[in-house]
Backbone bond lengths (Angstrom), bond angles and torsions (degrees), N, CA, C in turn:
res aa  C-N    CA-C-N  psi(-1)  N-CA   C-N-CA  omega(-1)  CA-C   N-CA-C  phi
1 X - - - 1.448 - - 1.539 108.68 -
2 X 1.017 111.91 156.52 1.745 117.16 -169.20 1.662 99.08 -141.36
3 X 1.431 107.66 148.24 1.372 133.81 -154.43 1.620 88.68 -119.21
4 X 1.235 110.14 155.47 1.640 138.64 -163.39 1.517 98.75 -98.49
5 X 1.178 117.81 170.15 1.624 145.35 176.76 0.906 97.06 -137.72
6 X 2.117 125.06 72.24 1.774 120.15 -166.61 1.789 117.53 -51.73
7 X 1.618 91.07 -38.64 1.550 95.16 -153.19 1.979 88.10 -72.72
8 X 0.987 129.71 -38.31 1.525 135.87 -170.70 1.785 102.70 -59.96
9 X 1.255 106.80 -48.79 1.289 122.43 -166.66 1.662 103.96 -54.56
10 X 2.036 102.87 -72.74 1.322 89.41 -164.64 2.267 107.32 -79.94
11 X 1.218 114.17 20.21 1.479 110.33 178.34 1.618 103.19 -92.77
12 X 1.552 111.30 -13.70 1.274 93.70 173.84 1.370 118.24 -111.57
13 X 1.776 127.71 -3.60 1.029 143.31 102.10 1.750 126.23 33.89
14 X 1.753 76.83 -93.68 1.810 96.48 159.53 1.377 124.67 -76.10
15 X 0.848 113.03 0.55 1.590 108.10 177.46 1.166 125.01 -108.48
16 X 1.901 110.68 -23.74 1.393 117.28 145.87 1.682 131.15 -76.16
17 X 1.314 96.72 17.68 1.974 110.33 173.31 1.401 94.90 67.54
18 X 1.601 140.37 56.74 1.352 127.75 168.26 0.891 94.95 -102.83
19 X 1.256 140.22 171.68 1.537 151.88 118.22 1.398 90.84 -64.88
20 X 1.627 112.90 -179.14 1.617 127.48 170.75 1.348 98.82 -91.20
21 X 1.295 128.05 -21.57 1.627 114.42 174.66 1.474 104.29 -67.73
22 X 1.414 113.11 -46.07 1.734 124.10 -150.41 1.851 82.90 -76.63
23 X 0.655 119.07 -55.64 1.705 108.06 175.42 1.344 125.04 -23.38
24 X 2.053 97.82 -75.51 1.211 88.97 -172.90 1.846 127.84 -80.31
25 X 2.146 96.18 22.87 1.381 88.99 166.83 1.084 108.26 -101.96
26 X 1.210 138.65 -16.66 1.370 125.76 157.99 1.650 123.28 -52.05
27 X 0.988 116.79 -43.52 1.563 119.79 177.66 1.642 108.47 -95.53
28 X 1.267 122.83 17.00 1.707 118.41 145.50 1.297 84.32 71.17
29 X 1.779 130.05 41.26 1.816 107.07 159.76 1.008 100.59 -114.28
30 X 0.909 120.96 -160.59 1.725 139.48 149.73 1.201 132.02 -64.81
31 X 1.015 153.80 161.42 1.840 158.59 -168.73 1.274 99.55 -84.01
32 X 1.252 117.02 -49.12 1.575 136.12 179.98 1.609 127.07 -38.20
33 X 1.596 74.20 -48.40 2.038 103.89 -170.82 1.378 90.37 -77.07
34 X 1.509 135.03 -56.63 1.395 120.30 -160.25 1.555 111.22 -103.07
35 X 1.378 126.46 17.37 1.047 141.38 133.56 1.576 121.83 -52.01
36 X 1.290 111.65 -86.35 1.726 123.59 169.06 1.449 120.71 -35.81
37 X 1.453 108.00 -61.60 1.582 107.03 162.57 1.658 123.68 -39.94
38 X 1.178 95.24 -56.66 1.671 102.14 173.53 1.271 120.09 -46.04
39 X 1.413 112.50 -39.85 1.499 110.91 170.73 1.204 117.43 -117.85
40 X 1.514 120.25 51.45 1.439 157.90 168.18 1.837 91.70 33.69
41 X 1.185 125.76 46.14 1.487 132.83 168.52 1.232 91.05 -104.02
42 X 0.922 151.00 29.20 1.640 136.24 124.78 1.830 117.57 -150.69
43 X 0.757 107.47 179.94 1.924 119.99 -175.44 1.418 98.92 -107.68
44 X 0.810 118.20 131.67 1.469 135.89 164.04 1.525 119.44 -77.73
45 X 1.518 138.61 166.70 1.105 150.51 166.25 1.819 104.46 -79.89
46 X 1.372 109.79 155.85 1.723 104.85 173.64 1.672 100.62 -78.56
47 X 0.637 144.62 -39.35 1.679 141.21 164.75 1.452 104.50 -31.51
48 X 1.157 128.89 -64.34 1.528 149.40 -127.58 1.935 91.75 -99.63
49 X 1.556 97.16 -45.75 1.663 102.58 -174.98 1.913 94.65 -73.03
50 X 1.419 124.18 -48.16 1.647 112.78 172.78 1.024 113.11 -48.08
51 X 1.520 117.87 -62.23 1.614 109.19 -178.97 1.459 125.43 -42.38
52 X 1.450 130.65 -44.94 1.307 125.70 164.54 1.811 122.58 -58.90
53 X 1.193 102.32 -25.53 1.344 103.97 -175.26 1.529 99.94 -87.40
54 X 0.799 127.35 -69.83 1.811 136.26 155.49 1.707 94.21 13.28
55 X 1.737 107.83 -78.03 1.080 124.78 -138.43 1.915 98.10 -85.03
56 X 1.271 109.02 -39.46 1.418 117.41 165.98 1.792 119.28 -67.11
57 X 1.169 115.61 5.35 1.351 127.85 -179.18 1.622 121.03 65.09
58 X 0.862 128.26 3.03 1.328 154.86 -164.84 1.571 130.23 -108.43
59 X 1.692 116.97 115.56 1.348 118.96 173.68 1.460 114.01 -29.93
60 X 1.974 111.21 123.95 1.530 93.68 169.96 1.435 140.92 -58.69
61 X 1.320 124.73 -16.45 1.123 157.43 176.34 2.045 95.13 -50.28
62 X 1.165 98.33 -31.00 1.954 89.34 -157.13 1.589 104.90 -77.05
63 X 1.698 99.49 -37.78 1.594 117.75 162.76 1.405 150.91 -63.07
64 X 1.498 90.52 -33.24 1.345 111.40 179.81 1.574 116.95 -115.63
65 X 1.393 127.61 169.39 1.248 109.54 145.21 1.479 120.60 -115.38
66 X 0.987 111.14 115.31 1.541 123.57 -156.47 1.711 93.58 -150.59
67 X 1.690 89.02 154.80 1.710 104.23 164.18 1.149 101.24 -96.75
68 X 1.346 105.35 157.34 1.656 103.31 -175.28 1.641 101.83 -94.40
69 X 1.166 145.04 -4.76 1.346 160.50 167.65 1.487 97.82 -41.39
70 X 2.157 108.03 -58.41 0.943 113.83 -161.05 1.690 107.55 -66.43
71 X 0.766 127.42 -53.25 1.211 145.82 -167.52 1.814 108.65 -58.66
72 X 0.849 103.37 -47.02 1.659 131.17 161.61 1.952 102.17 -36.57
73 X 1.172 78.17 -69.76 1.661 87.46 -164.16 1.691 101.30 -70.13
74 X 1.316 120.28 -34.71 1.810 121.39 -160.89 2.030 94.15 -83.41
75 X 1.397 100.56 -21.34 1.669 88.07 179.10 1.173 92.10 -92.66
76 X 1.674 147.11 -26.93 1.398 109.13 177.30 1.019 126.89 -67.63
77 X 0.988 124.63 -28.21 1.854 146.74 -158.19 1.445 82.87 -85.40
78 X 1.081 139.68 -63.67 1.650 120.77 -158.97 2.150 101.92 -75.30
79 X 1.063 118.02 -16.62 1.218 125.58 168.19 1.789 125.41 -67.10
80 X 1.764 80.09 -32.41 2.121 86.78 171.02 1.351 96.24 -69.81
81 X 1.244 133.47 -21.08 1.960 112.95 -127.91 2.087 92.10 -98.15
């Protein structure tokens, strides 16, 4: 599980014109998920932390604190299944 960079997260957020709803409809989560993350009250999945970064244009690394190894390995593995 991987932990947020809140204040990084929702400043770039706003700067790509999301709301936190309009986010997590672009990246197919829940309101919930990119709510909590945002205010690093919960950990995210490595799927879940790409998808926001994906969608915010941005290395996951800037958002999260995560290895990128991890993330590496949890999107291939969900890509075999």
């Amino acid at each position: 599980m991987i932990s947020s960079k809140p204040t990084e997260l929702k400043l770039l957020r706003i700067k790509a014109g999301y709301s936190a709803r309009q986010l997590a409809k672009v990246c197919a989560l829940n309101y919930a998920t990119v709510s909590t993350a945002e205010k690093n009250q919960r950990e995210v999945t490595p799927k879940t932390a790409k998808s926001i970064a994906d969608a915010l244009g941005v290395p996951i690394e800037r958002i999260f604190d995560i290895q990128i190894e991890e993330v590496k390995n949890s999107v291939a593995t969900n890509e075999n299944d």
